[in-house]
N, C-alpha and C positions, 0 to 999 in steps of 0.2 A: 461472500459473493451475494447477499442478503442486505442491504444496507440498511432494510427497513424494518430490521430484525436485531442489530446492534446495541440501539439502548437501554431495550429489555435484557438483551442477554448481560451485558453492563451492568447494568443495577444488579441483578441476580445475585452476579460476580461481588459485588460491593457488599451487599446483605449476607453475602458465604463470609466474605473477609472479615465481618464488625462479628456477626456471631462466630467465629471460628477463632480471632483473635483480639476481639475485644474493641468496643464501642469507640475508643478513643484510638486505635489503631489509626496511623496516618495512609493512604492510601494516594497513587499515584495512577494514574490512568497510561498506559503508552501506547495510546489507540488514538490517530487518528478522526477528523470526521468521518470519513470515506464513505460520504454520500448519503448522510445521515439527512441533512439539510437541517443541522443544529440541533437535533434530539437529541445525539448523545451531548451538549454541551446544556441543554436544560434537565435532563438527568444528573449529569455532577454538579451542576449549581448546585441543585435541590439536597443531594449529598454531603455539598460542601467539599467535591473531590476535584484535583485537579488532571488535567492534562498536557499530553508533547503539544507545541503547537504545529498547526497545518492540516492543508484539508485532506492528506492522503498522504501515505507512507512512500509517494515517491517525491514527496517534498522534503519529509524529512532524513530520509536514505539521501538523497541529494544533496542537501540542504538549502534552506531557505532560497539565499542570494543564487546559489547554482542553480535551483529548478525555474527560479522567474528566467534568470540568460537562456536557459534554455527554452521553453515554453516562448521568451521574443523572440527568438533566434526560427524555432521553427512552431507555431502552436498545432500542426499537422503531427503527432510527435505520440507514438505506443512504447507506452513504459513497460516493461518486465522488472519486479524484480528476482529470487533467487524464488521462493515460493513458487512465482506463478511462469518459470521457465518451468520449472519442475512440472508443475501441474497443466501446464499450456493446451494438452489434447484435451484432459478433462474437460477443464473451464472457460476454456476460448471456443477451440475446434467443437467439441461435443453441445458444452452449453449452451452456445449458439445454432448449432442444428449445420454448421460447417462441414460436419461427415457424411450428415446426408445431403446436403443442398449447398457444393462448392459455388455454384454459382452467384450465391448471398456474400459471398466475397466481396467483391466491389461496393456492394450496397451499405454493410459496415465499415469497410475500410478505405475506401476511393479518396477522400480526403487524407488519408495518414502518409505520409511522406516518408517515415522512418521509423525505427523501433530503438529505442535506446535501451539496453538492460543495465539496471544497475544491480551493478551485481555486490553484494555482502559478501560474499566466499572468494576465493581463488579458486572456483573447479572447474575445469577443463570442459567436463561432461556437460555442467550447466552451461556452460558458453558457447559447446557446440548446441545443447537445449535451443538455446534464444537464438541462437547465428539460422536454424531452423525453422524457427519460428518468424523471424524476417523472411526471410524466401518462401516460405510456406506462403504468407498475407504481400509475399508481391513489395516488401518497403527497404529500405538501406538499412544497414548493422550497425549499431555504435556500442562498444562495449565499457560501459565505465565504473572502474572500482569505486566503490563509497565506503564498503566497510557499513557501519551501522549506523554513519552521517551524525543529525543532529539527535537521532535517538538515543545512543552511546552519552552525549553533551546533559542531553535532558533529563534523564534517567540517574547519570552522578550527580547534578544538579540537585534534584530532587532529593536523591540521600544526602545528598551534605545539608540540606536545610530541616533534616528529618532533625 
């Protein structure tokens, strides 16, 4: 929830990996930009690491072609996924100051049309989470399996060219 905290923690991550398993160890990144604005992708230059492509894990939970359709379809559009269903009072309601001040409501969300969860799991609990988490913010419910989308892709990917 830091964006601007990630390609320090990144690299760190990178530097535990080379001295932990050795200098030539191949390394894959499966992090997103998520609001870096391109720091973490000038940190794995610099490494020489790569990454999933996309600028947020609800592109690649989705995938690519499906998050653009969706994104024209509606760009008023709050993604969930199984994480941040889970975590949604913390990181939503609280970290935005929503528990104390509902009426900041509209002022974050009056634009948003919908909340689409993409959901990774089959669980009931999460999907009643997010079906919650739409009526809580006032938007329509769409619930859509991905499973781990283009991450699962990218990730074999990357092993098979290890």
């Amino acid at each position: 929830m830091r964006p601007e905290r990630i390609a320090a923690a990144v690299s760190a991550k990178i530097d535990d990996a080379r001295r932990d398993y050795g200098l030539d160890t191949r390394i894959f990144v499966a992090y997103a930009d998520c609001g870096t604005g391109g720091t973490l992708d000038a940190v794995l230059a610099t490494a020489g690491v790569e990454r999933i492509d996309g600028a947020h894990c609800y592109e690649f939970y989705a995938g690519a072609a499906t998050y653009a359709a969706l994104q024209d379809a509606e760009p008023g559009t709050f993604y969930l996924t199984d994480f941040l269903a889970r975590q949604f009072e913390t990181l939503i309601i609280a970290g935005l100051g929503l528990d104390r001040h509902p009426e900041l409501r509209d002022a974050y969300f009056g634009n948003y049309r919908r909340l689409i969860y993409l959901a990774q799991s089959d669980d009931p609990d999460l999907t009643a989470r997010a079906q919650a988490a739409a009526d809580r913010l006032g938007l329509t419910f769409e619930r859509r399996q991905t499973g781990f989308g283009d991450l699962q892709t990218s990730v074999v990917t990357a092993a098979g060219a290890a």
